[in-house]
C-alpha positions in Angstrom: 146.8 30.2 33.5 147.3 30.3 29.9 150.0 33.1 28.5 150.6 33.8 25.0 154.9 33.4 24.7 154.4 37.1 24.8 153.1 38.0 28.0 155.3 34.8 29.5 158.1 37.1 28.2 157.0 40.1 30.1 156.6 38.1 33.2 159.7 36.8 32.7 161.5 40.2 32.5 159.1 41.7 35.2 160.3 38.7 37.9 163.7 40.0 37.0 163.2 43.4 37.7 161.5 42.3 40.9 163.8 39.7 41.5 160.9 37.4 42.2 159.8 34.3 40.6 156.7 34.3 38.3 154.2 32.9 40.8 154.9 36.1 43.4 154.8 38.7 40.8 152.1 38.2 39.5 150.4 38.0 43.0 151.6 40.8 44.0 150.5 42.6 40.3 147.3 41.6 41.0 146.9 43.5 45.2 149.1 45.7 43.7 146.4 47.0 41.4 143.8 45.9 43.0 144.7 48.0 45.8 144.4 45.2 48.4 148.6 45.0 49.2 151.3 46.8 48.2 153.4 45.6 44.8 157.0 45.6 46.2 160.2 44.4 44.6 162.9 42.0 46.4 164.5 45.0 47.4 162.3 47.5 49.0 160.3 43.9 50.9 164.0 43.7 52.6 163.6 47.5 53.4 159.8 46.9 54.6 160.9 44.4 56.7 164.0 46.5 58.1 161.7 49.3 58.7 159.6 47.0 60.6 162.1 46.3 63.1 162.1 49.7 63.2 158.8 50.7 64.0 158.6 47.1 66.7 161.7 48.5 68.7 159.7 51.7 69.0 156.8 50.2 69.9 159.0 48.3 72.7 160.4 51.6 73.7 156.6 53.1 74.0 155.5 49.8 76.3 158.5 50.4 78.7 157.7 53.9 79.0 154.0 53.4 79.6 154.7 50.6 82.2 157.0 52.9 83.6 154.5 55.8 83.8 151.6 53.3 85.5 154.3 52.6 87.9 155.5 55.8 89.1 159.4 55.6 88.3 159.0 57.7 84.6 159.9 61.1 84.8 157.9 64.2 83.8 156.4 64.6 80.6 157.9 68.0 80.0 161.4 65.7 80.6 160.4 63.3 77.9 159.0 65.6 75.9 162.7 66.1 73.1 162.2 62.1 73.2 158.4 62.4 71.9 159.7 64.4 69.3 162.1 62.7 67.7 160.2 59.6 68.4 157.4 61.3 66.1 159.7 62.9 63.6 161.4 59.2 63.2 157.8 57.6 62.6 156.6 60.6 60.3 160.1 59.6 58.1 159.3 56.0 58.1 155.5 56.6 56.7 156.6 59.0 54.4 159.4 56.0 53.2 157.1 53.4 53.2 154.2 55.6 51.4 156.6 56.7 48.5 157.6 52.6 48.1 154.4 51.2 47.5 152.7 54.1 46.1 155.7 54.4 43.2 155.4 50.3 42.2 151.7 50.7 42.3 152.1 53.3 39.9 153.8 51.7 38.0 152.1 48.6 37.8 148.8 50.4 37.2 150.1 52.2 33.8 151.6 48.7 32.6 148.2 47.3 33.3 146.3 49.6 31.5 144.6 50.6 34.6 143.0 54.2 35.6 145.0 56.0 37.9 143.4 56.4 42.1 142.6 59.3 43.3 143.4 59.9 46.8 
């Protein structure tokens, strides 16, 4: 790919700002506005995978219970019902975390790319 010294400029200080080297920004400009991945820096990729973990030891948590339900040892739903909530609350938190990350760089790299703003 050819760049003019200008645009290898703003590359450059756009792999900073990510703290990425040239070759994953600019993937990650192009799903970013292209709407087919998200457009995340260093950072928030380290939160996205910490959130992850998250969301896998839930998942975990959810298998045990259901095993535990199939084999008649779980107690009554109306029991488990303050862990469903806060098991829902905690997931609600972690979309709405995860939404405002990769909806904010997309933004972002939209405008810089000249592109038209999505409509949701």
């Amino acid at each position: 790919m050819d760049l003019t010294p200008e645009v290898s400029s703003l590359l450059d200080q756009a792999s900073a700002s990510f703290g990425l080297s040239r070759a994953e920004t600019l993937r990650r400009i192009v799903r970013g506005s292209l709407d087919v991945g998200p457009a995340l820096s260093a950072e928030n990729t380290k939160v996205v995978a910490a959130l992850a973990s998250q969301v896998r030891m839930v998942g975990r948590n959810l298998s045990q219970l259901l095993h535990a339900i199939h084999g008649g040892r779980a107690v009554l739903l109306e029991s488990a019902l303050p862990v469903f909530e806060v098991l829902d609350q905690r997931i609600r938190e972690l979309d709405a975390e995860l939404t405002a990350m990769t909806v904010a760089h997309g933004l972002k790299l939209r405008r810089a790319a000249h592109l038209p703003e999505l409509r949701s």
